[in-house]
FIVEX-435501 format. One record per residue (C-alpha): x, y, z. Coordinates in Angstrom, 3 decimals. Layout:
! FIVEX-435501
NODE          x          y          z
NODE          X          Y          Z
...
! end
This chain:
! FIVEX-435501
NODE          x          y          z
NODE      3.887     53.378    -60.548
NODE      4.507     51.052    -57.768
NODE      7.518     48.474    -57.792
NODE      6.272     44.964    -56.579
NODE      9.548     42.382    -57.706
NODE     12.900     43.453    -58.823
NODE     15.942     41.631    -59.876
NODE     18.984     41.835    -62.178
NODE     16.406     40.274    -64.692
NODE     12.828     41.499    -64.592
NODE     10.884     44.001    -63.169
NODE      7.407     43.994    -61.936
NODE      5.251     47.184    -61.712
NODE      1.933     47.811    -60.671
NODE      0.696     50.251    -62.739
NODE     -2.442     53.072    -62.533
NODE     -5.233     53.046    -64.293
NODE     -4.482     56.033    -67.478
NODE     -0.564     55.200    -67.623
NODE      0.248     53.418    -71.165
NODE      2.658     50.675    -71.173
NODE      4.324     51.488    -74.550
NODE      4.951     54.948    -76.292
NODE      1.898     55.470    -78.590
NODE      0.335     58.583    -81.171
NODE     -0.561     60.247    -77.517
NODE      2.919     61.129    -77.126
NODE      2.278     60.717    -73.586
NODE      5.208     59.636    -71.031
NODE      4.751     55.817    -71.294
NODE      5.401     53.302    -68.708
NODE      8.265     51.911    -69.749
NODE     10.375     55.495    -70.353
NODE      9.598     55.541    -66.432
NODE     10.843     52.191    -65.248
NODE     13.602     53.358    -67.212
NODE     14.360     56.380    -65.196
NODE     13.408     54.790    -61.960
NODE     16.340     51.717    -62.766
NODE     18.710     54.394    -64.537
NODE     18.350     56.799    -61.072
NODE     18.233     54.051    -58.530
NODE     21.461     51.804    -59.408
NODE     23.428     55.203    -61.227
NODE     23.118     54.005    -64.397
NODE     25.020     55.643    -67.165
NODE     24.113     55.992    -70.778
NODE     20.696     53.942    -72.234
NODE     18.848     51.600    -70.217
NODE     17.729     48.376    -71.510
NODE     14.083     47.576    -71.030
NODE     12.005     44.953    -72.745
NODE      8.424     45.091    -73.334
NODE      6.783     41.764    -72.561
NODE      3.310     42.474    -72.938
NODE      0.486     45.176    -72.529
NODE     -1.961     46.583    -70.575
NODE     -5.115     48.439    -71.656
NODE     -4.739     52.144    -70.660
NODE     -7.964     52.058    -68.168
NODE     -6.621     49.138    -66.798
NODE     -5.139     48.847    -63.338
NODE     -2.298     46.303    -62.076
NODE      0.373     44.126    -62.870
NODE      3.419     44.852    -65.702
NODE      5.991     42.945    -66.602
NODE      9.547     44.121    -68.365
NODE     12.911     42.379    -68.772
NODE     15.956     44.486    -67.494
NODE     17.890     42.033    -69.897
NODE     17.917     40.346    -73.570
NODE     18.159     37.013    -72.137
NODE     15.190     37.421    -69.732
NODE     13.396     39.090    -72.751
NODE     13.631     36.393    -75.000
NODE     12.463     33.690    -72.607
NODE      9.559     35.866    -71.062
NODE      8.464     36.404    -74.850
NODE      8.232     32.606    -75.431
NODE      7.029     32.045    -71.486
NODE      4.031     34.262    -72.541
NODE      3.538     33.141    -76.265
NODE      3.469     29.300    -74.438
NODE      0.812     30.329    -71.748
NODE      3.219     29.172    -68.788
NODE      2.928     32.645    -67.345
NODE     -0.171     32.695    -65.135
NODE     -2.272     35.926    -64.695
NODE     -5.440     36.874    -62.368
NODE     -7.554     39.483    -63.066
NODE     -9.875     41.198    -61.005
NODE    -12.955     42.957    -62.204
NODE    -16.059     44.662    -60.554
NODE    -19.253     44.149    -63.213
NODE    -22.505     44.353    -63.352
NODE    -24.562     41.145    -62.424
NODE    -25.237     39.552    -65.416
NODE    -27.989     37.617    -67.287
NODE    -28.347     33.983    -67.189
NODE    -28.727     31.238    -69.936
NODE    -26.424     32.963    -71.975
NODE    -24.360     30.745    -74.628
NODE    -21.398     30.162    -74.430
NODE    -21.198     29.587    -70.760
NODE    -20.128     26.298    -69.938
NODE    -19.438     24.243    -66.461
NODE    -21.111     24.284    -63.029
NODE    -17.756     24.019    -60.910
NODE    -16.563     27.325    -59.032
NODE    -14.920     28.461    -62.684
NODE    -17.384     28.975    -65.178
NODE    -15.816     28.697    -69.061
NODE    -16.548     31.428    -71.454
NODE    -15.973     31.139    -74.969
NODE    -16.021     33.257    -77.801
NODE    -14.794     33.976    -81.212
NODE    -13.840     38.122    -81.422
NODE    -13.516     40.233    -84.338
NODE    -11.449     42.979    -83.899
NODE    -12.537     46.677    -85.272
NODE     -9.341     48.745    -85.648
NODE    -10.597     52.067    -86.575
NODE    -13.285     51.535    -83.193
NODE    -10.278     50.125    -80.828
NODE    -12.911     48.070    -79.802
NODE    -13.949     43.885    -80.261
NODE    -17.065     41.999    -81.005
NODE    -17.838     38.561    -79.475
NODE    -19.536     36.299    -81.791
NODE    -21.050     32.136    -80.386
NODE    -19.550     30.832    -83.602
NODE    -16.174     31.261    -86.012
NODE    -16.629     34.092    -88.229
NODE    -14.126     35.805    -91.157
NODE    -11.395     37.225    -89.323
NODE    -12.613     35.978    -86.183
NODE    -10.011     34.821    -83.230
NODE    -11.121     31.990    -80.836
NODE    -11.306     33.750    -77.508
NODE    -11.556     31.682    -74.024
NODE    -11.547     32.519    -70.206
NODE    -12.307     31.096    -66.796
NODE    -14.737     33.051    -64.423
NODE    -15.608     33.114    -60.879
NODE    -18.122     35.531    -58.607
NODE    -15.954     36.462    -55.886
NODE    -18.126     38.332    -53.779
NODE    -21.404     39.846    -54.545
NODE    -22.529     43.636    -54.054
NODE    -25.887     45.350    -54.112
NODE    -25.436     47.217    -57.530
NODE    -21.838     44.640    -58.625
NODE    -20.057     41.809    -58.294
NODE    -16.568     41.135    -58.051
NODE    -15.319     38.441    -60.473
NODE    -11.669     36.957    -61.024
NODE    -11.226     36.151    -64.229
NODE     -8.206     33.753    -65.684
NODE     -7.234     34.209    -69.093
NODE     -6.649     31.099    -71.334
NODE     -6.097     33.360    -74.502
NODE     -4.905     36.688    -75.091
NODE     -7.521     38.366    -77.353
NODE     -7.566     42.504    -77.773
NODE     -9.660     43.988    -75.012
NODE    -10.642     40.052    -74.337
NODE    -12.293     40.350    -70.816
NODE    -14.199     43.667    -71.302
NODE    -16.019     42.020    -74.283
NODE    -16.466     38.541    -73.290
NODE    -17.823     39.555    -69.676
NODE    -20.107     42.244    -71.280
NODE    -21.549     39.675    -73.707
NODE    -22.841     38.077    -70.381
NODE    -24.139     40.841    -68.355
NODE    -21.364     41.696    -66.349
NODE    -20.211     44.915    -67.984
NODE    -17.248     46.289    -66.231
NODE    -17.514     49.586    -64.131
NODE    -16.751     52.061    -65.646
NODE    -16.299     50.683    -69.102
NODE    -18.233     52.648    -71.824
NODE    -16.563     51.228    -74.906
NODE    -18.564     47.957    -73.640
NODE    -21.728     49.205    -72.413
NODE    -20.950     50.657    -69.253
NODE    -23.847     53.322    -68.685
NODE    -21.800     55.851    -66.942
NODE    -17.691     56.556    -66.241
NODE    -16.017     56.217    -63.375
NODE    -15.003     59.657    -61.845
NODE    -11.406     58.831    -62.742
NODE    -11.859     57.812    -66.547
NODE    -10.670     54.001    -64.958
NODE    -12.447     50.926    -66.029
NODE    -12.882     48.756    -62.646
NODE    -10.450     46.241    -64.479
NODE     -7.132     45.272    -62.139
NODE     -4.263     42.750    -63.217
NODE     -4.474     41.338    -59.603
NODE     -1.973     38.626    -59.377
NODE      0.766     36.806    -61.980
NODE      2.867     33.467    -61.242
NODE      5.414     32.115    -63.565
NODE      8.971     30.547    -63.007
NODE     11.916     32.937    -63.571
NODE     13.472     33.236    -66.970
NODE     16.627     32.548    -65.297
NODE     16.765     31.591    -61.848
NODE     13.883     29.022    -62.304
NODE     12.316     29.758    -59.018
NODE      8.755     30.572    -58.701
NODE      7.634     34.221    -58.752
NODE      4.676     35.361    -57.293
NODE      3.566     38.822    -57.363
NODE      0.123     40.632    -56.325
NODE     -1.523     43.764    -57.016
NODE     -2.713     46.293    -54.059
NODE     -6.493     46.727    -54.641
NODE     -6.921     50.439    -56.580
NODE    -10.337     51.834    -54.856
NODE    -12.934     51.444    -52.084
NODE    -15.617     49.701    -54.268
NODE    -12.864     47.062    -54.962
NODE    -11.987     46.646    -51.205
NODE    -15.755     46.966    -49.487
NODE    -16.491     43.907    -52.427
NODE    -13.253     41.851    -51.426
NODE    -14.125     42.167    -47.859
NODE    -17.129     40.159    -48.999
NODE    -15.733     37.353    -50.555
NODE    -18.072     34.163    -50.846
! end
């Protein structure tokens, strides 16, 4: 866990790829009994430390988290993020893709992508359908080739819904598979058990102090830097 932002309000961490956000069945240390410790240790806390969840990252998943150190900041990050006025980049080496594939819209730098998932609860895992189904949930992002490899891509995705495991299945129903990701068609693992999935960068105005946070993500591997070094 790496600290990126830090005020009496919110905390930002930058998270590796295997850590889970949230206690789960695991029983595994989760991220937020850490920030705990870490804000309990460095300011001599006594007694319970509060710590709000805002939302989640997928356990392969690299990058940005994050909590509210108070109620008030809780509350209004909750609504900030249920509202969409919290802005997050993701970052995600793939595979190269197919073309003519539906549900690919636009010919500007950000391609659309839109979807309708069903989520599979005994799998963990999401299907992508072109049309609404039963039990379906309209799923949309934006997309962008960053840079371009000789075996993958790197893509920055922006997220205009929040859909369970939303960019590993809409990407893969295009081609671009994520490294490393079996669950979605990945045809091998990376060494790690990662998925080549980072929460780069997240904007958003402060719960409290209203100015404008900004807050990046260091990049997690080689194959991530050797492709950014490339950018188009």
């Amino acid at each position: 866990m790496e600290v990126v932002y830090e005020d009496n309000h919110i905390i930002i961490v930058s998270k590796r790829s295997g850590e889970i956000v949230q206690g789960d069945k695991t029983g595994d240390t989760p991220l937020s009994e850490t920030v705990k410790e870490y804000i309990k240790t460095k300011y001599q806390k006594p007694g319970n430390v509060f710590l709000g969840v805002v939302h989640r990252l997928d356990r392969p998943v690299w990058g940005l988290v994050v909590f509210a150190r108070t109620s008030k900041a809780l509350t209004r990050l909750n609504k900030m993020f249920a509202e969409g006025e919290v802005h997050k980049t993701y970052w995600a080496v793939t595979g190269k893709g197919v073309q003519g594939v539906q549900g690919v819209q636009g010919d500007e730098e950000f391609k659309e992508l839109e979807n309708w998932l069903v989520r599979n609860e005994k799998q963990n895992k999401s299907y992508a359908y072109d049309h609404e189904v039963p039990n379906s949930k309209h799923a949309l992002l934006h997309y962008r080739v960053l840079a371009e490899g000789e075996n993958y891509d790197l893509v920055e995705v922006r997220l205009m819904t929040g859909r369970h495991h939303q960019i590993r299945c809409q990407l893969a129903t295009i081609g671009r598979t994520i490294k490393g990701d079996l669950k979605y068609g990945a045809r091998r693992s990376n060494p790690d058990g990662s998925i080549s999935l980072l929460a780069r960068s997240i904007e958003f105005v402060h719960p409290v102090t209203k100015e404008v946070i900004r807050a990046e993500a260091a990049l997690p591997d080689e194959l991530f830097k050797k492709l950014a070094e490339k950018q188009l």
